[in-house]
C-alpha positions in Angstrom: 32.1 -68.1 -8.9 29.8 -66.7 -11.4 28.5 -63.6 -13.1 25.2 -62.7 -14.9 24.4 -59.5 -16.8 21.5 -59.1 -19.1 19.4 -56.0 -20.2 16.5 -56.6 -17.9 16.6 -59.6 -15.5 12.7 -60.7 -14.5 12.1 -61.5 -10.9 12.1 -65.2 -12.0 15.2 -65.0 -13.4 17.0 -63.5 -10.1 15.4 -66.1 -8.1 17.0 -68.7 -10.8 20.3 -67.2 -10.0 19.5 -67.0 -6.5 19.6 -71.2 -6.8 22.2 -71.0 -8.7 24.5 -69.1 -6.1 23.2 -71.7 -3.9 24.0 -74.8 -5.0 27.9 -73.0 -6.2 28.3 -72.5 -2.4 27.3 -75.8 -1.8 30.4 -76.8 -4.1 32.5 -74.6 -3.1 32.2 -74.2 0.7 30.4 -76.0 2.2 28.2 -79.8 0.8 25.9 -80.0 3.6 25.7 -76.6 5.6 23.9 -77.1 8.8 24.2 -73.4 10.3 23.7 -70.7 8.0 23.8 -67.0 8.1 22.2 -65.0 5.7 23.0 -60.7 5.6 20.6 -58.9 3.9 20.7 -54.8 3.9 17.8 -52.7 6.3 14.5 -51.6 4.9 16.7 -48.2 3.4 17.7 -50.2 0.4 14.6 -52.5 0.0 13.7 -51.2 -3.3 16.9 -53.3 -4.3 14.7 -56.6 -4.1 16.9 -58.0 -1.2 14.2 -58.9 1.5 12.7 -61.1 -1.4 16.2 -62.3 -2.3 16.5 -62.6 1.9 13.3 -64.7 2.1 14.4 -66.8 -1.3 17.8 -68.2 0.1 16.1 -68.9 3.5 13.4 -70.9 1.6 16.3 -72.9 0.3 18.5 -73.7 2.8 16.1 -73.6 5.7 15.1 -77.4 4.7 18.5 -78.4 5.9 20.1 -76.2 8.1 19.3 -74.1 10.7 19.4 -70.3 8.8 19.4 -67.2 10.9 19.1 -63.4 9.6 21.1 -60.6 10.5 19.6 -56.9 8.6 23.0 -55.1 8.3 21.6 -52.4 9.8 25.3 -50.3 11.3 23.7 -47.7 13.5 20.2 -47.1 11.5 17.4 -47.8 13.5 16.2 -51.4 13.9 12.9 -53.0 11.8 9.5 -53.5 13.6 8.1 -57.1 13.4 5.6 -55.5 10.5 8.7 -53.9 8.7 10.6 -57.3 8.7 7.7 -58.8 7.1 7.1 -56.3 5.1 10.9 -56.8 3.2 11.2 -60.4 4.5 8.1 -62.4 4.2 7.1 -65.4 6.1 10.8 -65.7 7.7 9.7 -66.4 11.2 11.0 -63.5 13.5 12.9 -65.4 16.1 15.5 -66.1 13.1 15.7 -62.3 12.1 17.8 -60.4 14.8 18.7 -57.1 15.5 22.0 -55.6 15.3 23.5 -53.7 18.6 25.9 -51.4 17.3 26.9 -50.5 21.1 26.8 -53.6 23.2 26.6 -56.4 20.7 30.2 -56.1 19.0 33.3 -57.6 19.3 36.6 -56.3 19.1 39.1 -58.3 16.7 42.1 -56.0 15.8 42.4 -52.8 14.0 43.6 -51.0 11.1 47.1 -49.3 12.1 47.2 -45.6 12.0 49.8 -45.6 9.5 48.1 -47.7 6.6 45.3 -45.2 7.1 47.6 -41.7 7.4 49.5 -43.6 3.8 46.5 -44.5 2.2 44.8 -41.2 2.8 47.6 -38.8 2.2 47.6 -37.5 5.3 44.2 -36.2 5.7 43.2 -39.1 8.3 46.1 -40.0 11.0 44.0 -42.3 13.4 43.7 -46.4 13.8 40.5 -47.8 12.4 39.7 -49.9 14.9 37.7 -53.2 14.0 34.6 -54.3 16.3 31.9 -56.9 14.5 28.6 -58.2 15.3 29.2 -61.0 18.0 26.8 -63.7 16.3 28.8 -63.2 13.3 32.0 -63.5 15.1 31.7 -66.0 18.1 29.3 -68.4 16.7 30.0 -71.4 14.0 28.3 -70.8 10.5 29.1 -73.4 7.9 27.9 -70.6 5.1 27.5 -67.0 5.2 26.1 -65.5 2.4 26.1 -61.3 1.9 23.3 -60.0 -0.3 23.6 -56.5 -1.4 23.0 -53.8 -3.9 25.7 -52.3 -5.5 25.3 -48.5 -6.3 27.6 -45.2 -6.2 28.0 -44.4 -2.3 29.3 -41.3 -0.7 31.4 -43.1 1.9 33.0 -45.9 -0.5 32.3 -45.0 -3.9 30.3 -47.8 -4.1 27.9 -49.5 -1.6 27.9 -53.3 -0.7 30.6 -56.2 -1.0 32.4 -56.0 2.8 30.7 -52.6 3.6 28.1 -55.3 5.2 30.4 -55.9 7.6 32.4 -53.1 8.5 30.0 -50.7 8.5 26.7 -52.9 8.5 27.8 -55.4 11.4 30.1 -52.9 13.2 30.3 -51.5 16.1 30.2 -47.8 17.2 34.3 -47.1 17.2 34.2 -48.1 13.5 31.3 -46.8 12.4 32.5 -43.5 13.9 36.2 -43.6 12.4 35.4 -45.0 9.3 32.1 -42.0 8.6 35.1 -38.9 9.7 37.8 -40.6 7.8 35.7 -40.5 4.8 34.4 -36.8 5.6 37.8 -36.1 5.6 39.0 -37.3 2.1 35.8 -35.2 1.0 32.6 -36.7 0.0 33.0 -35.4 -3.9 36.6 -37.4 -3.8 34.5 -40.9 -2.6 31.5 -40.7 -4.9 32.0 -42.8 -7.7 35.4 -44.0 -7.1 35.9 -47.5 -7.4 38.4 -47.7 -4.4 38.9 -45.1 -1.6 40.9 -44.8 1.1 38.1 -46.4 3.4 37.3 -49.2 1.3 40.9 -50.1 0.6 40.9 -50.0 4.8 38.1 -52.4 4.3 39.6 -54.9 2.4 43.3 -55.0 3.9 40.6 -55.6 7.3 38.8 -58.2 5.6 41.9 -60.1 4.7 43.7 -59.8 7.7 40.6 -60.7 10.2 37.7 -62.3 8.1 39.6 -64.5 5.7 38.7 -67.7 7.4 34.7 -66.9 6.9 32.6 -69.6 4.9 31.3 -66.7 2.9 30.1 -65.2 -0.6 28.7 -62.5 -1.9 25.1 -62.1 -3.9 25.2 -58.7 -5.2 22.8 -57.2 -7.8 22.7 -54.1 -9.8 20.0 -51.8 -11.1 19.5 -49.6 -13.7 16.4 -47.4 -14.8 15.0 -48.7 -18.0 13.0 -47.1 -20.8 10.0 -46.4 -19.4 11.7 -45.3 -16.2 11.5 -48.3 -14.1 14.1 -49.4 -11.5 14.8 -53.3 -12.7 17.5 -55.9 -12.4 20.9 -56.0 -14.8 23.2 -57.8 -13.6 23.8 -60.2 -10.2 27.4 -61.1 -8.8 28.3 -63.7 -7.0 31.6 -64.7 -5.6 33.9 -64.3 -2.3 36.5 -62.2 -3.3 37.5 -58.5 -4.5 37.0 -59.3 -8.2 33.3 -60.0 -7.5 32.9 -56.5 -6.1 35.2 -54.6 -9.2 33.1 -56.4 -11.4 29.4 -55.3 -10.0 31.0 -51.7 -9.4 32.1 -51.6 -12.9 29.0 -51.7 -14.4 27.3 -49.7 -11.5 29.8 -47.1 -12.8 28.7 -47.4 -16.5 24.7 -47.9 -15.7 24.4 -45.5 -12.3 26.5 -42.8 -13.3 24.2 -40.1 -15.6 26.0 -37.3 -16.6 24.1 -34.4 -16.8 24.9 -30.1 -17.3 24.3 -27.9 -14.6 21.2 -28.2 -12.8 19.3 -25.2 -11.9 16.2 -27.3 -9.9 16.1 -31.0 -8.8 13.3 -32.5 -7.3 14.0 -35.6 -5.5 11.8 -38.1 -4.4 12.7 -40.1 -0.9 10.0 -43.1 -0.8 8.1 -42.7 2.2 8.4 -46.0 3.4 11.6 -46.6 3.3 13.2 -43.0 4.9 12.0 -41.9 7.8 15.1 -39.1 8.8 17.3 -36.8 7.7 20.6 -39.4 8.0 19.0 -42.1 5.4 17.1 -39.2 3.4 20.1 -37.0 2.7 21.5 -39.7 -0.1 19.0 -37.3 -2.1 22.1 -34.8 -1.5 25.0 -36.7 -1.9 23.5 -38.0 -5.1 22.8 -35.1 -6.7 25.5 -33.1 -5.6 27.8 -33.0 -8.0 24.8 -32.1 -10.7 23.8 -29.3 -8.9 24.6 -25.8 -10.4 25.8 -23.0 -8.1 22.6 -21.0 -6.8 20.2 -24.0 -7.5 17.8 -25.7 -5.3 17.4 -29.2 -4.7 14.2 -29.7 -3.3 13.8 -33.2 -1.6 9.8 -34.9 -1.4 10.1 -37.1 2.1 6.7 -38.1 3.2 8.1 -40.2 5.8 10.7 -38.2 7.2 10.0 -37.6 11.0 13.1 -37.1 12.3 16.8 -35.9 12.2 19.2 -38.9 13.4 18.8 -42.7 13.4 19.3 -42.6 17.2 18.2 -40.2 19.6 21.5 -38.7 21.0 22.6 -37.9 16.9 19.2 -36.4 16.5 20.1 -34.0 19.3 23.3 -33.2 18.1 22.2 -32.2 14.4 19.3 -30.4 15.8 21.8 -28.5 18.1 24.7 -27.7 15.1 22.9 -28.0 11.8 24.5 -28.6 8.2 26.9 -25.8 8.7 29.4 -26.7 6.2 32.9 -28.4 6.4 35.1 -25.1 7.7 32.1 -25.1 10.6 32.0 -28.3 11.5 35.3 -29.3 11.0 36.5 -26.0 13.8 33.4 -27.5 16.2 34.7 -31.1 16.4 37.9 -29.7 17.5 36.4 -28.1 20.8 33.1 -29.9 21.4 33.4 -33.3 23.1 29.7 -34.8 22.1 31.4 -34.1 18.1 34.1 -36.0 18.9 32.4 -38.7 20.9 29.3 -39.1 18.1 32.3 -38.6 14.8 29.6 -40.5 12.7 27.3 -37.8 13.3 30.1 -35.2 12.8 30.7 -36.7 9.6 27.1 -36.3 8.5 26.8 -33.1 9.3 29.7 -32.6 6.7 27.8 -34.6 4.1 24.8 -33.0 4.4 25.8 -29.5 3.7 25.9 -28.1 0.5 28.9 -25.8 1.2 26.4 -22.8 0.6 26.9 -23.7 -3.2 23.1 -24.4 -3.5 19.8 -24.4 -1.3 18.3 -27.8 -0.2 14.8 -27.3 0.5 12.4 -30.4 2.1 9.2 -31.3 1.7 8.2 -33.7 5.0 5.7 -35.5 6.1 6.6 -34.8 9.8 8.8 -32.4 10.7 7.8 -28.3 11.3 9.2 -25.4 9.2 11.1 -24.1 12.2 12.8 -27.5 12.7 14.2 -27.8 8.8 15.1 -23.8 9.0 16.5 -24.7 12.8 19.1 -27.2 11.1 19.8 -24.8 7.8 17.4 -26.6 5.4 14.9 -24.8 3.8 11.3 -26.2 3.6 8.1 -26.2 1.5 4.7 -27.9 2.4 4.1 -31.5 1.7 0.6 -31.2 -0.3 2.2 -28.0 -2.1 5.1 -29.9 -3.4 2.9 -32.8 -4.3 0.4 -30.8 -5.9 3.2 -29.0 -8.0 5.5 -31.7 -8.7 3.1 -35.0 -8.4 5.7 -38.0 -8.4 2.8 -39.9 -10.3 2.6 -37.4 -13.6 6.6 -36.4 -13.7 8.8 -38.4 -15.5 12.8 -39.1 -14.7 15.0 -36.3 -16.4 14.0 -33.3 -17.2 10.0 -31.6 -17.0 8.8 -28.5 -18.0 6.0 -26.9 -15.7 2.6 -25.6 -16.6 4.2 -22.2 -16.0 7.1 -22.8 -17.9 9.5 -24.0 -14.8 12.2 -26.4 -16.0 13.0 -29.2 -13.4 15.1 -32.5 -13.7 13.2 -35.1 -11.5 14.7 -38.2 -9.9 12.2 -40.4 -8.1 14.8 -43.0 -6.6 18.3 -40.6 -6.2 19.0 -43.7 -3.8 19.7 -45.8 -6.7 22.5 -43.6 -8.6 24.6 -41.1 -8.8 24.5 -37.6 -11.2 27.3 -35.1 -11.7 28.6 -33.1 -14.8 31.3 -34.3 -17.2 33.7 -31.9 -15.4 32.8 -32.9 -12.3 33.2 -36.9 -13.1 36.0 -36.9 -14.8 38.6 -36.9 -12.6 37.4 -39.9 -10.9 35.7 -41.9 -13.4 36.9 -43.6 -16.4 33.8 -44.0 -18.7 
């Protein structure tokens, strides 16, 4: 298919692509598409410009065809009417539908336990069962088109490409062996990495089981640019693995900022986009490998107002906390609701910093004795933004009125920062 990188791509020049990757799928799948299915990402990855991308392609296709929506949403919690048009537009409603992770999946084979135990050394020895979204599996599409942003990701080195289906469109007993067979390699091993074990699960799942699919891929990438905006570089489009290596490739050379040892990050987790603790820990995993031993991230989260995406994994971190692998990993032997809710079990891994650093929030909603209740520590909202004011702090590093050095990151979301010694074993740059 095709490929387009530039410095800065204008919003006019996505949406030109955006025809583009139209009328190659039109040539290349299918002439005259009457049913179409488009699958953006959920409102956590709307700073990536896919509900306007979303709304774009339906504009386009929508004059022929019937086009229904899909947010890839895995287990996070569903949009509201005014948060779908909010990211979506004027898409009527009755096209946009919601994803049931539970009871709206269908189970089409599995990934054998010993391709997973091979491919992950050992440290995972369990079948990855596959279980998709029933629209997207039952019903005739003519076209399917996946729109995504591709950035460094904790569970497969880098988000989007098939993760829209097997962990977007998939059910609970994927979701849940996919998030503990990635704790399990380590989240340090999967950040960055090009392939891991999971995503190579991914794609030998995707060939077996989705190969017949009338789809593509519309992925973009993003990079900060001088004066410290988030814009367009480069958009990918295509239906097969090299699509993915190619938009990861230069995630890797534009997302990755190598920094030394960081003694304070602020991080700043957009209020309107995270609203708990599972969506607004990617200021963790992002910043991780950055952190120096002793420091303090400390993440701003005006919207944060819970724990978990659903109500039974809120429960369950408020109950065990970020505790730290050896914890967590000795609970989930002996505690049936770890071993029933692994996703969450997973998290709870992901979200620790070992005891390496302290990770203090800022919310907009939650109490002092509910962060300290779950081993977080906390500061005020109005103190932090008083102190470290989103609107006079720059990306990189700041130096205080009082002489405090911080390094400030006001979309950790869209990247990834470690140390040279820290990269370098899984990155080639």
């Amino acid at each position: 298919m095709f490929f387009h990188e530039e410095g800065c791509l204008t919003r006019n020049r996505v949406l030109e692509l955006v025809h583009k990757a139209a009328d190659t799928a039109r040539k290349t799948i299918c002439r005259s598409p009457r049913r179409v299915l488009l699958l953006p990402p959920d409102i956590t990855r709307a700073h990536s410009g896919a509900g306007w991308i979303t709304e774009e392609f339906y504009k386009i296709f929508s004059k022929e065809a019937e086009v229904e929506l899909i947010p890839t949403l895995g287990q996070h919690v569903p949009h509201t009417p005014e948060q779908n048009q909010w990211m979506f537009g004027k898409i009527p409603q009755e096209h946009i539908h919601v994803h049931d992770w539970r009871n709206g999946v269908t189970r089409i084979g599995e990934v054998p336990a010993s391709f997973v135990k091979d491919i992950t050394n050992g440290k995972a020895d369990w079948k990855l069962p596959i279980a998709l979204n029933r629209k997207l599996i039952e019903e005739p599409w003519d076209l399917i088109i996946n729109i995504g942003h591709i950035v460094p990701h904790e569970v497969l080195g880098f988000a989007n490409h098939n993760k829209n289906y097997f962990i977007g469109l998939a059910g609970k007993e994927t979701i849940c062996a996919s998030h503990m067979m990635a704790a399990c390699c380590g989240i340090e091993n999967n950040l960055g990495r090009l392939i891991t074990p999971l995503r190579a699960c991914y794609n030998k799942a995707e060939k077996d089981f989705l190969s017949h699919l009338p789809d593509m891929y519309f992925q973009v990438v993003m990079a900060y640019n001088s004066e410290g905006q988030l814009g367009h570089t480069g958009v990918y489009v295509g239906d097969d693995q090299e699509t993915y290596l190619a938009g990861a490739k230069a995630s890797m050379r534009q997302n990755i900022t190598i920094v030394p040892p960081l003694k304070k990050v602020v991080a700043v987790m957009q209020g309107d986009e995270f609203y708990s603790t599972w969506v607004a820990n990617k200021a963790i995993y992002r910043t991780r490998m950055a952190m120096a031993d002793g420091g303090e991230l400390l993440i701003i989260a005006p919207g944060l107002k819970r724990f978990g995406e659903q109500e039974e994994v809120d429960k369950l971190i408020r109950a065990y906390g970020y505790s730290g692998t050896e914890n967590v990993m000795k609970l989930w032997r002996t505690e049936p609701i770890l071993q029933d809710l692994t996703h969450g079990t997973a998290h709870l891994i992901h979200g620790s910093s070992e005891g390496r650093f302290r990770i203090t929030y800022a919310p907009g909603h939650l109490s002092k004795n509910e962060m300290e209740s779950v081993n977080f520590g906390y500061m005020d909202l109005q103190q932090a933004l008083e102190r470290y004011n989103p609107e006079h702090m720059r990306n990189g590093f700041n130096t205080m009125p009082d002489g405090e050095e911080v390094y400030f990151i006001s979309t950790p979301s869209a990247g990834l920062w470690a140390t040279a010694e820290k990269i370098q074993h899984q990155v080639d740059l």
